[in-house]
DRENLUM-551664 format. One record per residue (C-alpha): x, y, z; residue in three letters. Coordinates in pm, whole numbers, padded with zeros to 5 digits, always signed. Layout:
N
XYZala;...
***
This chain:
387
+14957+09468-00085unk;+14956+09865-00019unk;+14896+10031+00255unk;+14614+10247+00168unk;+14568+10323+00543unk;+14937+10493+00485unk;+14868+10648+00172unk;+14553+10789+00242unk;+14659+10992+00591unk;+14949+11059+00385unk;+14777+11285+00123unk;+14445+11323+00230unk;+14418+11681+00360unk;+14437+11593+00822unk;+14003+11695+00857unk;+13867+11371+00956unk;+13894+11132+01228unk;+14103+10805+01143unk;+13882+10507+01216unk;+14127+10288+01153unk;+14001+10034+00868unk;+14023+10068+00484unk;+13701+09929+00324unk;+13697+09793-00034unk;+13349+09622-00077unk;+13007+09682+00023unk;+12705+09423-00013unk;+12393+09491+00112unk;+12390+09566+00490unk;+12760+09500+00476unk;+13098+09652+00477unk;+13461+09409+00383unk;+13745+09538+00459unk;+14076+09469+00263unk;+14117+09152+00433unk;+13756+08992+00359unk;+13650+09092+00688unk;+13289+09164+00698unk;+13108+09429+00891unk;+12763+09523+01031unk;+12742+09880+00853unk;+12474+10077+01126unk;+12556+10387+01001unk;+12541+10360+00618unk;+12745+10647+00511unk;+12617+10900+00703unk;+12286+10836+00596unk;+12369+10802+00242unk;+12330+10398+00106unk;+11985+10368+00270unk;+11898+10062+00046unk;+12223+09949+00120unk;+12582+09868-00062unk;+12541+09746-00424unk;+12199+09747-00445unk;+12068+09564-00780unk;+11817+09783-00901unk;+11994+10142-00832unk;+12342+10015-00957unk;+12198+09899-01280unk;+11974+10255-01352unk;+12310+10418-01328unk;+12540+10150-01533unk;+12315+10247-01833unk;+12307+10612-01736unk;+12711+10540-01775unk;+12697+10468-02100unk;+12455+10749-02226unk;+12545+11075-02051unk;+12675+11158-01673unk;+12688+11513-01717unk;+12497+11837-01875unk;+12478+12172-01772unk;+12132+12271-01653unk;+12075+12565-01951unk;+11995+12243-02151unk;+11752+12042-02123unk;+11808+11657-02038unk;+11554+11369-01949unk;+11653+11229-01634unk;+11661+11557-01514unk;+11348+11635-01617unk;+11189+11321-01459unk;+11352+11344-01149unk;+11261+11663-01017unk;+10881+11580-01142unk;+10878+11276-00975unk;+11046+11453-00667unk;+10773+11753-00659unk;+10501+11524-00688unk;+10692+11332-00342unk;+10702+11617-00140unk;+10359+11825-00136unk;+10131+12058-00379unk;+10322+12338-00197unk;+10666+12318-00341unk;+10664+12393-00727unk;+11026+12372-00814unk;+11346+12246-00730unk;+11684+12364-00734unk;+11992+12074-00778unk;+12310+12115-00608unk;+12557+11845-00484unk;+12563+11790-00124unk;+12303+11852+00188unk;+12570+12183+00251unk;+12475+12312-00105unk;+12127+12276-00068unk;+12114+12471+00269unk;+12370+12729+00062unk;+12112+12790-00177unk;+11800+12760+00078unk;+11967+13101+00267unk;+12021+13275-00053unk;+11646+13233-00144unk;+11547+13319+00177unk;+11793+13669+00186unk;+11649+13753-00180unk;+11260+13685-00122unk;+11244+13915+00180unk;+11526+14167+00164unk;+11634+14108+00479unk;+11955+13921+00614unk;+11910+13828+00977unk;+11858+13455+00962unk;+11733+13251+01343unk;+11853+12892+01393unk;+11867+12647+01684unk;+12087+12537+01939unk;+12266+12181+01832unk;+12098+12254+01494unk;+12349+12131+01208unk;+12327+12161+00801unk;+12689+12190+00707unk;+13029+12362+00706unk;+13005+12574+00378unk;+13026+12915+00472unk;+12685+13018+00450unk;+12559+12683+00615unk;+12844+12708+00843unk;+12676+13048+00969unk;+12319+12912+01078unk;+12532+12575+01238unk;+12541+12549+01597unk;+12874+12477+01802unk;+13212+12675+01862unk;+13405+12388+01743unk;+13276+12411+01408unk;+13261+12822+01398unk;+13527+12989+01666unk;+13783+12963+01365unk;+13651+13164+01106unk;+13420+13414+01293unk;+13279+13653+01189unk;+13056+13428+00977unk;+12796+13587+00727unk;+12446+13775+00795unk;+12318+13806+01148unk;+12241+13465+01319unk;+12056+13440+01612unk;+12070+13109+01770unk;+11772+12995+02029unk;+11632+12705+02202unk;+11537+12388+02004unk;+11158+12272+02027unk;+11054+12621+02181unk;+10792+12779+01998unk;+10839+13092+02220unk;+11148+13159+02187unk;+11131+13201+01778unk;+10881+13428+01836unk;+11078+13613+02069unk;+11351+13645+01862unk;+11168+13767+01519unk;+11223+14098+01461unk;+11196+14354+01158unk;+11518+14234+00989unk;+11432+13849+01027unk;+11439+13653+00644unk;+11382+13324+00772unk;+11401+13006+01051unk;+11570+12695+00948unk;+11536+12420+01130unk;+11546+12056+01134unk;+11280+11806+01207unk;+11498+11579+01424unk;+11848+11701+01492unk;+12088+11486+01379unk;+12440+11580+01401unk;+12358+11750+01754unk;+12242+11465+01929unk;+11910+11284+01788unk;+11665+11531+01937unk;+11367+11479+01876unk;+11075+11774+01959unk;+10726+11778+02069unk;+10484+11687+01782unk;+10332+11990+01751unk;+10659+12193+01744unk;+10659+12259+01335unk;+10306+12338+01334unk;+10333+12627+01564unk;+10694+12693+01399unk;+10493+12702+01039unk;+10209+12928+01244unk;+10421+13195+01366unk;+10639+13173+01046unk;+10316+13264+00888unk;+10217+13505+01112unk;+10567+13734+01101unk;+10606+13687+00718unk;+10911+13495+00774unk;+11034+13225+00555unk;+11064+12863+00704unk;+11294+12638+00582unk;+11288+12305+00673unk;+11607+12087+00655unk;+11539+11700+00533unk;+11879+11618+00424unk;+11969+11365+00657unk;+11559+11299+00804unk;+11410+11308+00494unk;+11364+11037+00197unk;+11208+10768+00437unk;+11484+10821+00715unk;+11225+10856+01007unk;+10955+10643+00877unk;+10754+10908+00627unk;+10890+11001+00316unk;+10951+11369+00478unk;+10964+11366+00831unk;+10774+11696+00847unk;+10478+11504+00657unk;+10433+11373+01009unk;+10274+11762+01084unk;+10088+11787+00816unk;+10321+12129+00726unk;+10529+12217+00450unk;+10855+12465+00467unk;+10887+12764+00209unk;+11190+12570+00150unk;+11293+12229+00199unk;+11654+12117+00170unk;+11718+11692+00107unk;+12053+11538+00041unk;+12233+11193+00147unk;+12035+10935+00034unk;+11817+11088-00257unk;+12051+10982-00559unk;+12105+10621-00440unk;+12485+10718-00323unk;+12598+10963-00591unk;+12645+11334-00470unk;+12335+11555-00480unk;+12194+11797-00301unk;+11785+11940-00333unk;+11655+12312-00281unk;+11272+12258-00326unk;+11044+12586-00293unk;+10698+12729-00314unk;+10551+12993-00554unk;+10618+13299-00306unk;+11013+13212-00350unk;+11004+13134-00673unk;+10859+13474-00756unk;+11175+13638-00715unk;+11485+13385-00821unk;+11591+13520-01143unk;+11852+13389-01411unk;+12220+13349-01285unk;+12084+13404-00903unk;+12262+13029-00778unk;+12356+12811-01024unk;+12598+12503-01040unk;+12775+12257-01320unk;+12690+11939-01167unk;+12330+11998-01041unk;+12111+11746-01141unk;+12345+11580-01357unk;+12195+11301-01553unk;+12380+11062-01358unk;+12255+11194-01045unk;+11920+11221-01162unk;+11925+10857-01275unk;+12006+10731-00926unk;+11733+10981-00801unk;+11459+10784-01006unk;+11564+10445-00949unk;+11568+10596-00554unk;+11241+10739-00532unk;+11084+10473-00681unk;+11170+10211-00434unk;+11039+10423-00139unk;+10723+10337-00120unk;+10425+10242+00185unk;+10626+09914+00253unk;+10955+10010+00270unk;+10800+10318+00525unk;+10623+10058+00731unk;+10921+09849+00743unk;+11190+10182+00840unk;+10873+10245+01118unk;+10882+09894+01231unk;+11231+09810+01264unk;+11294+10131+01411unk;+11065+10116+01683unk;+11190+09742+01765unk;+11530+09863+01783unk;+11499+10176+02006unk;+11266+09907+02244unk;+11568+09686+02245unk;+11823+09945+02333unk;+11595+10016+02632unk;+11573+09694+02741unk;+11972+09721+02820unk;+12019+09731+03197unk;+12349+09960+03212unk;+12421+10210+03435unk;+12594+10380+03110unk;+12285+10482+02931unk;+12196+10784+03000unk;+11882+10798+02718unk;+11767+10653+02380unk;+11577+10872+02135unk;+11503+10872+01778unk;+11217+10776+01534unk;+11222+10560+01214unk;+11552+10412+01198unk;+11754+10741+01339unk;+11815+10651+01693unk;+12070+10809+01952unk;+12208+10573+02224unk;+12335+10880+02479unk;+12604+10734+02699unk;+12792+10853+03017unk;+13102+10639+02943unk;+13359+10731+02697unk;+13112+10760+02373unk;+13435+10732+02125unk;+13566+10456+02309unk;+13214+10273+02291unk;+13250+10311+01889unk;+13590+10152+01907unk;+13435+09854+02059unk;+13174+09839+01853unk;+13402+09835+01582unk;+13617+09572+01700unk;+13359+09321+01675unk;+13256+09415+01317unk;+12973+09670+01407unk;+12957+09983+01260unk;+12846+10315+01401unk;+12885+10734+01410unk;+12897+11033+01656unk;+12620+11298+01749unk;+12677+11562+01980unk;+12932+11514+02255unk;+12753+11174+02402unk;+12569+11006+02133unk;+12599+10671+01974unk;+12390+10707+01618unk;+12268+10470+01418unk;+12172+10540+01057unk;+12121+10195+00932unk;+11968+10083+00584unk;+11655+10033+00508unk;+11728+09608+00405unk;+11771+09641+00763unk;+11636+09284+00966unk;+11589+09191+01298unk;+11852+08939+01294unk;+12060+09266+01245unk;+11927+09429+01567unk;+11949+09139+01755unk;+12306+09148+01681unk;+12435+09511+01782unk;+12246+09433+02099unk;+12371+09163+02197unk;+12727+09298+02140unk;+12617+09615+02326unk;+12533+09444+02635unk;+12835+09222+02589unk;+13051+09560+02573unk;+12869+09719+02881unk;+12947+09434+03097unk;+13270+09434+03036unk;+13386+09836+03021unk;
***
């Protein structure tokens, strides 16, 4: 047998942690290794598989999109495309009128500052501390953390960086020059934080008020993540533009840059454009996604979610610090060695990810059961005893 551990740190460019276990199969809520070892995936790519490895339904929309077409450049016209971004505009809210395709959550939040730059003129963009959407260049710019930017500074624009889940402080920092505040319901990669209710309605108010554009970041809260099928549904707001990735295309590559009438106003031909947006094959996965989000699968994300985070704080361990989250995107914030938790985890066939410097997350799929829950917590408490 070959070493694909070997072969892949051998030519794989050295960017990403080595966890240490070469996966060949996924079924469901589960991972198999090379071996035939079979693990509890918690994490599901990120956020990507949210119905899981394999699932029947997606995997067959996109074996006959396979044997039709896969890809077509968007100055022609094709009818997955087509249906997919109606069926995703009629998801969303009356607000947002059109959609952009890109490839990745990073793309989408490429595009979303570009908008923003050429609707107002202006190039001074305001973020939040912890806030993440990706490592692109422009997206790099409005991300939060020296580890990510110290490198290439200086980055693009003017970003100002405040407070998370402080109304105030946005206002404080708007000035003549400000395009737009991106933000993102729940932060994710910084460390599951998640604000006061009634942060993005005062964000959307003072947005209004300052004739600055909002964009709203969904890629890894949105498509049912938190328990609605937009998380900032929940505040009965919509962005001027709202970015979605990770799970929307059923695991293939995509990326979404929805906006409203006063952005579209001013995009013009050739302003962002890209070969693979909203390739057919994409677009087929996108269908066969959207259409299995519906109430249930919602009330089930809400349930399960709120029975796991009550779980986790049933854990008596002087090691948790905190447990936060909504829907099924929970943060278990330790005061041990977090990495060294995830190792453990690991090595009894659970599967997790990093936030911020502290976090355990847990992105699990939506097929997601108790039984499963049960599980991770009784290894948990197992691997608390025992550190």
């Amino acid at each position: 047998m070959k070493n694909y551990q070997f072969l892949q740190q051998k030519y794989i460019v050295n960017t990403y942690v080595n966890r240490g276990v070469t996966f060949v199969k996924g079924q469901g809520i589960y991972l198999y290794d090379e071996t035939g070892n079979r693990y509890l995936d918690m994490m599901s790519n990120y956020g990507v598989s949210i119905f899981g490895h394999a699932n029947k339904e997606i995997t067959e929309q996109l074996e006959q999109q396979l044997k039709l077409i896969t890809t077509l450049h968007g100055s022609f016209n094709n009818d997955k495309r087509a249906e997919a971004s109606e069926l995703l505009i009629k998801r969303c809210g009356p607000l947002y009128q059109y959609v952009y395709w890109s490839n990745s959550g990073a793309e989408a939040n490429e595009a979303a500052l570009k908008f923003a730059v050429a609707v107002t003129g202006k190039k001074k963009i305001i973020a939040c501390d912890h806030g993440y959407h990706g490592k692109t260049l422009g997206a790099l710019s409005v991300t939060y953390g020296e580890k990510y930017r110290k490198p290439f500074l200086p980055l693009l624009w003017q970003v100002e960086f405040i407070p998370y889940d402080n109304p105030e402080a946005l206002e404080k920092a708007i000035d003549k020059n400000t395009a737009a505040f991106i933000v993102e319901p729940i932060q994710g990669e910084g460390g599951i934080y998640v604000p006061d209710k009634n942060y993005l309605k005062k964000v959307r108010q003072i947005c209004d008020k300052h004739g600055v554009i909002l964009i709203i970041d969904e890629v890894q809260t949105g498509m049912g993540r938190a328990g609605s099928f937009l998380c900032s549904q929940k505040s009965g707001i919509e962005a001027d533009i709202l970015t979605l990735g990770k799970g929307l295309a059923g695991g293939i590559p995509v990326g979404a840059t929805l906006i409203n009438n006063k952005v579209s106003a001013v995009i013009f031909k050739g302003l962002h454009t890209s070969t693979f947006g909203g390739n057919p094959l994409a677009s087929a996965g996108i269908i066969a996604t959207l259409n299995k989000i519906d109430n249930k699968i919602l009330k089930h994300v809400t349930e399960m979610g709120s029975y796991f985070i009550k779980e986790l704080k049933k854990i008596k361990s002087s090691s948790i610090s905190d447990v936060r989250g909504q829907g099924l995107m929970i943060g278990l914030d330790v005061k041990i060695d977090r990495n060294n938790l995830l190792k453990k985890l690991q090595g009894e066939k659970i599967l997790a990810i990093p936030a911020g410097d502290t976090i355990v997350r847990f992105l699990p799929p939506f097929v997601i059961e108790i039984k499963h829950i049960d599980l991770v917590i009784e290894k948990l408490i197992k691997i608390f005893e025992n550190f």
